[in-house]
C-alpha positions in Angstrom: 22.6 63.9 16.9 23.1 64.4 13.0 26.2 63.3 11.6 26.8 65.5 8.1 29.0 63.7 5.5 29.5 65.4 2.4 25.7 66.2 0.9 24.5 63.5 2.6 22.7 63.9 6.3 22.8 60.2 8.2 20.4 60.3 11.1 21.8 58.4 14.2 19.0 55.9 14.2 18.6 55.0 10.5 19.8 51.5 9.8 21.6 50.2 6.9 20.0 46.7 5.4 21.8 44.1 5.6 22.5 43.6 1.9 23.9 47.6 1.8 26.1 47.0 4.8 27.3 44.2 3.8 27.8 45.1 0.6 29.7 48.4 1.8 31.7 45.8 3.8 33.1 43.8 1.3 34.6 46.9 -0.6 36.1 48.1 2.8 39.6 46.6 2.1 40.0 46.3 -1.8 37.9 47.7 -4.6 36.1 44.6 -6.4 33.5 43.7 -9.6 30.0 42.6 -8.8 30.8 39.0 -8.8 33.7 39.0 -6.3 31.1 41.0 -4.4 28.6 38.3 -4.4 31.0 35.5 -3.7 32.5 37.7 -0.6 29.6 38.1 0.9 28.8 34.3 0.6 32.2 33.5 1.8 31.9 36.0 4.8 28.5 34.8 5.6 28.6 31.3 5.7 26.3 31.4 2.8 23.5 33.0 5.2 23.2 36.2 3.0 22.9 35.4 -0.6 22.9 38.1 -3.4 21.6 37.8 -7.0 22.8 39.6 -9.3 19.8 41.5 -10.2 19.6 42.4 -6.3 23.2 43.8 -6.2 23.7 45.3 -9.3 20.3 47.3 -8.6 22.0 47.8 -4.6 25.5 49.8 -6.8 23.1 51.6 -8.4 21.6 52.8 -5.6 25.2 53.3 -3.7 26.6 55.2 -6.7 23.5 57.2 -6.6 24.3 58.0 -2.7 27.9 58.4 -3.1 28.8 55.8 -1.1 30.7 53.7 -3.6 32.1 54.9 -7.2 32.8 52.6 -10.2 37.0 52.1 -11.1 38.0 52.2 -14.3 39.1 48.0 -14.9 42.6 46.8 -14.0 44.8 46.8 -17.3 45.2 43.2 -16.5 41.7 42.1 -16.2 40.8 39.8 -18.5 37.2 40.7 -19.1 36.3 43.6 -20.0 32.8 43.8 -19.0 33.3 43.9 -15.3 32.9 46.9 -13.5 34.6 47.2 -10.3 33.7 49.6 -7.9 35.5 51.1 -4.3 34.2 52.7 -1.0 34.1 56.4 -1.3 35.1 58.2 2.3 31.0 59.0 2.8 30.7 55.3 2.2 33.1 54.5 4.4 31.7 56.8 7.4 28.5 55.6 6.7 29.8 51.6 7.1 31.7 53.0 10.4 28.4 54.5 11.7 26.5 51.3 11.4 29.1 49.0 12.8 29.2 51.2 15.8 25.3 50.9 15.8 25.8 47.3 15.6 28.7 47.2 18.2 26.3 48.9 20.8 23.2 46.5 19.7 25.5 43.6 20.8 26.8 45.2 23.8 23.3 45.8 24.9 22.4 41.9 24.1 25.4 40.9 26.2 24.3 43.1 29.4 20.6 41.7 29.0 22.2 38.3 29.0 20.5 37.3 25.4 24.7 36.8 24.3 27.8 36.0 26.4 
């Protein structure tokens, strides 16, 4: 099965990386800047996924490039200027959706095999 989404053609059984989906995932509920990514991810992850900032910022490139996320101009209330925030585009967000049902089966098959309760 091919799903088409925009330009883009996600095959059914490619996999995100961890750092992408969860990356994608912290943008899923509010638009943020590279740092609050970083510290989301931490916070979400018990600290078990740990992003640099050379790691992330060259992961946004790569999503921009895909169309999964797109920068925001700054809030007018931010107070530095420098930050560049960036939110889930609807491709991004199908291709987040995709992989969380990919996971959702992955865990449901774990469960039947006994490996989780």
């Amino acid at each position: 099965m091919v799903l088409r989404i925009y330009r883009l053609t996600v095959y059914r059984d490619t996999t995100m990386t961890t750092l992408v989906f969860q990356v994608l995932l912290s943008l899923a509920d509010a638009p943020r800047h590279g740092y609050a990514i970083i510290q989301d991810v931490s916070e979400r992850t018990d600290g078990e996924v740990r992003l640099t900032a050379s790691t992330l910022y060259d992961a946004l490139a790569r999503l921009v490039d895909q169309r999964f996320i797109a920068p925001l101009e700054p809030p007018a209330d931010n107070p530095d200027s420098r930050r560049r925030y960036y939110q889930l585009t609807r491709a991004g967000r199908d291709a987040l959706e995709t992989e969380a049902r990919r996971l959702a089966r992955v865990v449901a098959m774990a469960k039947e095999k006994k490996v989780l309760r």
